[in-house]
C-alpha positions as CSV (number, residue, x, y, z in Angstrom):
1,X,1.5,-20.5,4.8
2,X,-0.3,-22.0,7.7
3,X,-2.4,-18.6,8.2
4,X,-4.2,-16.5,6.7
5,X,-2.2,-13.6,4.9
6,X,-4.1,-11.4,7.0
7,X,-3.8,-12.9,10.1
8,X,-2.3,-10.2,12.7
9,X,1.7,-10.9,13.2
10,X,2.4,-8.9,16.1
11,X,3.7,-10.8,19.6
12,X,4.2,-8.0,22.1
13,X,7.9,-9.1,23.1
14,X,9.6,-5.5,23.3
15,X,12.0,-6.0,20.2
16,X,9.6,-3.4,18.4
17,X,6.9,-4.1,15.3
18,X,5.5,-2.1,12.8
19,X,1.9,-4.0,10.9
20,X,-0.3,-2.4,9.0
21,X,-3.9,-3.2,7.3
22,X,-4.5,-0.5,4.1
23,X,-7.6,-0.3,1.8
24,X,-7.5,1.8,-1.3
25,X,-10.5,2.3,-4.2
26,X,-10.5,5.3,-6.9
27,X,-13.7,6.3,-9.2
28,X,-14.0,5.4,-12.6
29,X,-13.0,8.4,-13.4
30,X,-10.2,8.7,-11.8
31,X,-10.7,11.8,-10.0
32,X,-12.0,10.6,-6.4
33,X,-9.8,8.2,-4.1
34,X,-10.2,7.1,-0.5
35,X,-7.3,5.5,1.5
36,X,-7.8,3.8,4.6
37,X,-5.8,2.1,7.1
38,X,-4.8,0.5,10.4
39,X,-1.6,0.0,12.1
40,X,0.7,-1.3,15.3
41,X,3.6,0.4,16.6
42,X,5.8,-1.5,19.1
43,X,8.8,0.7,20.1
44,X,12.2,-0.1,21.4
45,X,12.3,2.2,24.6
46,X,9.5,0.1,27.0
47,X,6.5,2.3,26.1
48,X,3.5,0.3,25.3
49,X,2.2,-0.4,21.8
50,X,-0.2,1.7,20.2
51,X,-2.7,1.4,17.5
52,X,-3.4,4.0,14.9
53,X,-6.4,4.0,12.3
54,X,-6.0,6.7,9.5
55,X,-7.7,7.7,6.8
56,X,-7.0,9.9,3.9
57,X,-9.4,11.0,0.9
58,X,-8.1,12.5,-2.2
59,X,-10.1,14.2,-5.3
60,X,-8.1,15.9,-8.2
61,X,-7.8,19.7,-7.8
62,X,-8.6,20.0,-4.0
63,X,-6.0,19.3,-1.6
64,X,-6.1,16.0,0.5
65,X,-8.2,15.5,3.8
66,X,-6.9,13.5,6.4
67,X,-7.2,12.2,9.4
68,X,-5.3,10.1,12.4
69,X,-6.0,8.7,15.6
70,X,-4.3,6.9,18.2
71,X,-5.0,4.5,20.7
72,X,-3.4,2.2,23.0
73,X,-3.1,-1.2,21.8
74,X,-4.8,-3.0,24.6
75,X,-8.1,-0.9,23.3
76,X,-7.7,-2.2,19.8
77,X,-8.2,-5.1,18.3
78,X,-6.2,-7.5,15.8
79,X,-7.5,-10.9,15.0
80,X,-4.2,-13.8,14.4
81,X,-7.0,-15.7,12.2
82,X,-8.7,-13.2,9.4
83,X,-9.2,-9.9,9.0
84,X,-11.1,-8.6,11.9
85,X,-9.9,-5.2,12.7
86,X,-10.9,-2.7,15.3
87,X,-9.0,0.8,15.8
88,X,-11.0,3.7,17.8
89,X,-14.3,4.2,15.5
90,X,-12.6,2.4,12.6
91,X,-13.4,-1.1,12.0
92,X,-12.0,-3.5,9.2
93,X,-13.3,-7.1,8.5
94,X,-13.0,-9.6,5.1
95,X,-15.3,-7.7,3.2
96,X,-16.5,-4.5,4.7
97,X,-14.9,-1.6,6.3
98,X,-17.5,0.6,8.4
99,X,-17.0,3.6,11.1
100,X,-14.8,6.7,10.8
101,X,-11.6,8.3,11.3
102,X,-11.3,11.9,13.0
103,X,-8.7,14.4,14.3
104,X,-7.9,18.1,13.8
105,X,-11.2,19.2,13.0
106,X,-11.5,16.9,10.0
107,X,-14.3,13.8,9.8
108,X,-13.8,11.0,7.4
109,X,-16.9,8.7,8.1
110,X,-17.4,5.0,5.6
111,X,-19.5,2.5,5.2
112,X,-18.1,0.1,2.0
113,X,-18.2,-3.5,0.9
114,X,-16.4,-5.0,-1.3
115,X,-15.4,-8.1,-2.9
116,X,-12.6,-11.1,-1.4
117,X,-13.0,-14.1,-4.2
118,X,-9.8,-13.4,-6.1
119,X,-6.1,-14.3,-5.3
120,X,-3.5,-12.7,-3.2
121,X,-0.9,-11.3,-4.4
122,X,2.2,-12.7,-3.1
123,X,5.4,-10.6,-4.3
124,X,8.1,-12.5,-2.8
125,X,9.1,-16.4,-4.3
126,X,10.0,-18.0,-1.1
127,X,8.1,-18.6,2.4
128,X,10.8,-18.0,4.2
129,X,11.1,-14.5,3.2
130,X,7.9,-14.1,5.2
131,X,8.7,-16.3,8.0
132,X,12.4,-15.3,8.4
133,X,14.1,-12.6,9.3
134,X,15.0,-11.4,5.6
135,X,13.6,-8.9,4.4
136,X,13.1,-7.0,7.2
137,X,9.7,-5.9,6.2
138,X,7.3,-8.2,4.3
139,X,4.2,-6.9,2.6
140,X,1.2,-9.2,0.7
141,X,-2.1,-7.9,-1.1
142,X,-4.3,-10.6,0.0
143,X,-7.5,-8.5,-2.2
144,X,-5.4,-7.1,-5.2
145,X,-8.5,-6.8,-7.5
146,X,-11.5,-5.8,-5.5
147,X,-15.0,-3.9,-6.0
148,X,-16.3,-1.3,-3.6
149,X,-20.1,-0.4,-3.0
150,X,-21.3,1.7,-0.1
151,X,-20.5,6.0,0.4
152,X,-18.0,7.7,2.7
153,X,-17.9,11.0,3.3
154,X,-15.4,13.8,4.1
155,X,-16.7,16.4,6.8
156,X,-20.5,16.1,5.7
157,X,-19.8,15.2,2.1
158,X,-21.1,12.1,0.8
159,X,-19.7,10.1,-1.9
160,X,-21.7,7.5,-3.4
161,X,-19.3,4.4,-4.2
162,X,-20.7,2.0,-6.9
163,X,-18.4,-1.0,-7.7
164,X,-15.1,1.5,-7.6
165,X,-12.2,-0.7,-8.1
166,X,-9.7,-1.3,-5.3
167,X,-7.5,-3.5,-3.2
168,X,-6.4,-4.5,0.3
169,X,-3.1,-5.0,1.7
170,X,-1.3,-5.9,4.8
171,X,2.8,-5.3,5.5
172,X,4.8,-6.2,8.5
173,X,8.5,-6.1,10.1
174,X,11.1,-4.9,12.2
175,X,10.9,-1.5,10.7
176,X,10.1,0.8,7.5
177,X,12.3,0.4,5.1
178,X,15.0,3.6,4.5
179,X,14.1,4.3,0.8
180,X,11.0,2.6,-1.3
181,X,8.6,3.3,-4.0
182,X,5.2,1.1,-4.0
183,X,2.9,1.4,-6.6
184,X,-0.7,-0.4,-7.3
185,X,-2.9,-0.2,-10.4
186,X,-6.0,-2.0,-11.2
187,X,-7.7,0.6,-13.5
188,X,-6.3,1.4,-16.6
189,X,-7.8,3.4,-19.7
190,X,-9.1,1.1,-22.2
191,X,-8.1,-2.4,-20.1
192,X,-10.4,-4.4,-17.8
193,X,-8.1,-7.1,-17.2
194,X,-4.8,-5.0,-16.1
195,X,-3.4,-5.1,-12.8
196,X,-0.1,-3.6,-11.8
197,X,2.2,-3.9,-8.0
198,X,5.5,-3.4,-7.4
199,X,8.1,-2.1,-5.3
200,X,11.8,-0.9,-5.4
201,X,12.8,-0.3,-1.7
202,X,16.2,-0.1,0.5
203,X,16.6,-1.9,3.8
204,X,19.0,-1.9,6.5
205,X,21.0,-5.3,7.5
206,X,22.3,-4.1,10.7
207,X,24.5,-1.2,9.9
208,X,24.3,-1.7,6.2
209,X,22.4,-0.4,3.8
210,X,21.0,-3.0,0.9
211,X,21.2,-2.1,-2.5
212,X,17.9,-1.7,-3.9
213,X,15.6,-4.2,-4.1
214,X,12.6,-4.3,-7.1
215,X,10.1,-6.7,-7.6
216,X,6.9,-6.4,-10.2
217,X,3.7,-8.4,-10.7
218,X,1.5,-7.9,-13.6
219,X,-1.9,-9.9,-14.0
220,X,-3.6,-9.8,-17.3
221,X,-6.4,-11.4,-19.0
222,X,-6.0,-14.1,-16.2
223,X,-2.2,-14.1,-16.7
224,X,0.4,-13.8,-13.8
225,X,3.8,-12.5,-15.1
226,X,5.4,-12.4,-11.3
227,X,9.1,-10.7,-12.1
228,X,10.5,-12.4,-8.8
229,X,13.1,-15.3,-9.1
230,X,15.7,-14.5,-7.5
231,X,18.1,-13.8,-11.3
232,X,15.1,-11.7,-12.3
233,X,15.3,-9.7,-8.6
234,X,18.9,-9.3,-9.5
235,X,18.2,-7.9,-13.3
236,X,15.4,-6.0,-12.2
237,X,15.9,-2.0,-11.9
238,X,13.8,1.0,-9.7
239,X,14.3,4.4,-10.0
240,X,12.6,6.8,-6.9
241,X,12.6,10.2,-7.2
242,X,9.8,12.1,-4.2
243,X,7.2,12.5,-7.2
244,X,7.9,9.4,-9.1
245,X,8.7,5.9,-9.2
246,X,9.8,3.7,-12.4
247,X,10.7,0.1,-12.9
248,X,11.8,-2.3,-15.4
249,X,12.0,-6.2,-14.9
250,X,12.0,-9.4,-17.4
251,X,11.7,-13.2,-17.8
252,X,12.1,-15.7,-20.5
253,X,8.9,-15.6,-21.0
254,X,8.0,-11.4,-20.5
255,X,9.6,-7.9,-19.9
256,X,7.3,-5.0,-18.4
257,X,8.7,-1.3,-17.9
258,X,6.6,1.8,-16.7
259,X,6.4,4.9,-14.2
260,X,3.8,6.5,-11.8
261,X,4.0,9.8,-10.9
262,X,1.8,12.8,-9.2
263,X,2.0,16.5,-9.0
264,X,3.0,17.4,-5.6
265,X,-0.6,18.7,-4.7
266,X,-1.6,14.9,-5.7
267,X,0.5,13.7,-2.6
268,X,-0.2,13.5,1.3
269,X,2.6,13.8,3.4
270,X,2.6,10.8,6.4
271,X,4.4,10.3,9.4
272,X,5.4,6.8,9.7
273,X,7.7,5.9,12.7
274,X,9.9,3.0,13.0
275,X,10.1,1.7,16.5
276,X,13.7,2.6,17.1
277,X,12.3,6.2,16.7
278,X,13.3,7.4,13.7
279,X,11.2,8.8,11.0
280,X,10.0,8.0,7.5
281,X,8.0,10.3,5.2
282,X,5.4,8.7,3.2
283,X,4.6,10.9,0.6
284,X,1.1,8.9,-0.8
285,X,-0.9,9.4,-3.7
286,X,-3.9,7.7,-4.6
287,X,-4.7,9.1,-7.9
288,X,-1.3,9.1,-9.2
289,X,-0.4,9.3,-12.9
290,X,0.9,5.8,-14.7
291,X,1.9,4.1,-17.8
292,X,3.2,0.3,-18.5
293,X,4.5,-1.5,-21.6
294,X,4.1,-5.3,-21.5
295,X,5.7,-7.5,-24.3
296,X,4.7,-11.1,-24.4
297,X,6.7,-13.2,-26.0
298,X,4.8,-13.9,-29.3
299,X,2.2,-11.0,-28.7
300,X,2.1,-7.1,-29.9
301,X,3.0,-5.1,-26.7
302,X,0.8,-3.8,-24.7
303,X,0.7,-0.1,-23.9
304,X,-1.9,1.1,-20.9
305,X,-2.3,4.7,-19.0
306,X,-3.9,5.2,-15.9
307,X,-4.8,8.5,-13.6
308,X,-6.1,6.1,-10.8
309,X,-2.5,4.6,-9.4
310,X,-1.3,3.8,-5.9
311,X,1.8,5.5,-5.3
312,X,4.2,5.6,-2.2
313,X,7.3,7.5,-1.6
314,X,9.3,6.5,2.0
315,X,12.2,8.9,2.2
316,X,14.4,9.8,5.1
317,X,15.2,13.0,3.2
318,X,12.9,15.9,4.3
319,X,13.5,18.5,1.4
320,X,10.9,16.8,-1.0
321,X,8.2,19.7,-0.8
322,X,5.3,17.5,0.2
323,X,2.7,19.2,2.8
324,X,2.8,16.8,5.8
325,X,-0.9,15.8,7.0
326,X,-0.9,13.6,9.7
């Protein structure tokens, strides 16, 4: 690639754009998780583009706080060199996120470093899936494996953050994809070295709708095991259900299978629009349930649990029970 993975991609041309900038850490224990994020939305009917910066904090047995706000685009600010973001109050750079996110009477205020010195993550094999017009939506974890230090706090309540693992993503396209489960791990009970992303999703090609779509990436001990040729894309199965998402891929040299999953008071319901207007429910959960089984060729398998996972629902269906937030 001749930029940076988290150079902006948006050209304001009308044909409508969806990018977005996410940042996600969880406590070592599990139990605390903060989400943060910044997006574009260029619709189809001639309004102008907007930019949103929302922010969502979790902790297990209390019901997520969250928070949007909206601005126009020509207010925010999107570097097309690095990640240098500016949204409202919110503010994202390589390396530190700092400000706050407010609406509807709640306040979710940060001020976090964390670490950039390891890899992307870059699920799809071919760079023309990210410069072309297939798949409509591209994604990329340039941080996969992060630390955080600083505090946040949620409507007066600090939270100290001391090296809490975490990542950084960024995703762009045409629009959201009809159906996909996304889930990220980096903290697993007993193993340092673990680190989980994948995703099963649906798109549209015109009036079509693709089958699905999954592709995994496990890192261990050093060790990429990237399930993404194109035969292993084609052998490779995802199953979404609103609460849960499973997947099973292999390669001559590795096969991995596992599920995350939440309780529904785990989730927060999200609005995401597409620019032709339609609506996608993100129902997200940062401290999400999980379990993998790896098997090296030539090694025992490896069986990991986590209660610190990343999982995303998008569903057009709007039965799945999930309290929208914002």
């Amino acid at each position: 690639m001749d930029k940076d993975w988290n150079a902006a991609r948006f050209e304001p041309n009308g044909r409508g754009h969806v990018e977005s900038y996410f940042f996600k850490l969880n406590d070592p224990s599990g139990d605390r998780a903060l989400w943060l994020k910044a997006t574009i939305l260029e619709r189809l009917d001639g309004t102008d583009p907007v930019a949103e910066a929302w922010a969502i904090a979790f902790e297990r047995g209390a019901e997520p706080v969250g928070a949007k706000q909206v601005i126009p685009y020509r207010e925010a600010s999107f570097s097309r060199h690095r990640l240098d973001v500016a949204v409202a109050e919110a503010n994202f750079r390589d390396g530190r996120v700092q400000g706050a996110v407010r609406s509807g009477g709640q306040d979710i205020e940060f001020a976090l470093d964390f670490t950039t010195d390891g890899a992307a993550l870059v699920p799809f094999p071919h760079p023309k899936m990210y410069s072309g017009p297939l798949p409509t939506s591209k994604l990329v974890t340039p941080h996969p494996d992060s630390r955080y230090t600083g505090h946040y706090s949620v409507n007066g309540q600090k939270i100290e953050v001391d090296g809490w693992r975490g990542m950084q993503g960024h995703n762009w396209g045409k629009r959201h994809a009809e159906l996909y489960g996304w889930g990220h791990c980096n903290q697993w009970e007993g193993e340092e070295e673990l680190l989980l992303e994948g995703v099963t999703a649906r798109i549209k090609i015109g009036p079509v709708l693709a089958p699905p779509l999954t592709v995994v990436c496990v890192w261990h001990h050093g060790v990429r095991y990237e399930f993404n040729s194109p035969l292993q894309l084609i052998r490779a199965r995802g199953e979404i259900t609103p609460r849960r998402w499973s997947f099973r891929a292999e390669s001559k040299l590795a096969r991995v299978q596992g599920e995350l999953e939440a309780a529904t008071a785990e989730f927060a319901g999200l609005y995401y629009e597409s620019p032709d207007g339609s609506m996608t429910h993100c129902l997200n959960s940062k401290i999400a349930n999980g379990r993998i089984r790896l098997e090296v060729k030539g090694r025992p398998p490896l069986d990991a649990t986590t209660t610190s996972a990343a999982l995303e629902i998008g569903t057009k269906d709007t039965s799945h029970g999930i309290r929208m937030l914002v």
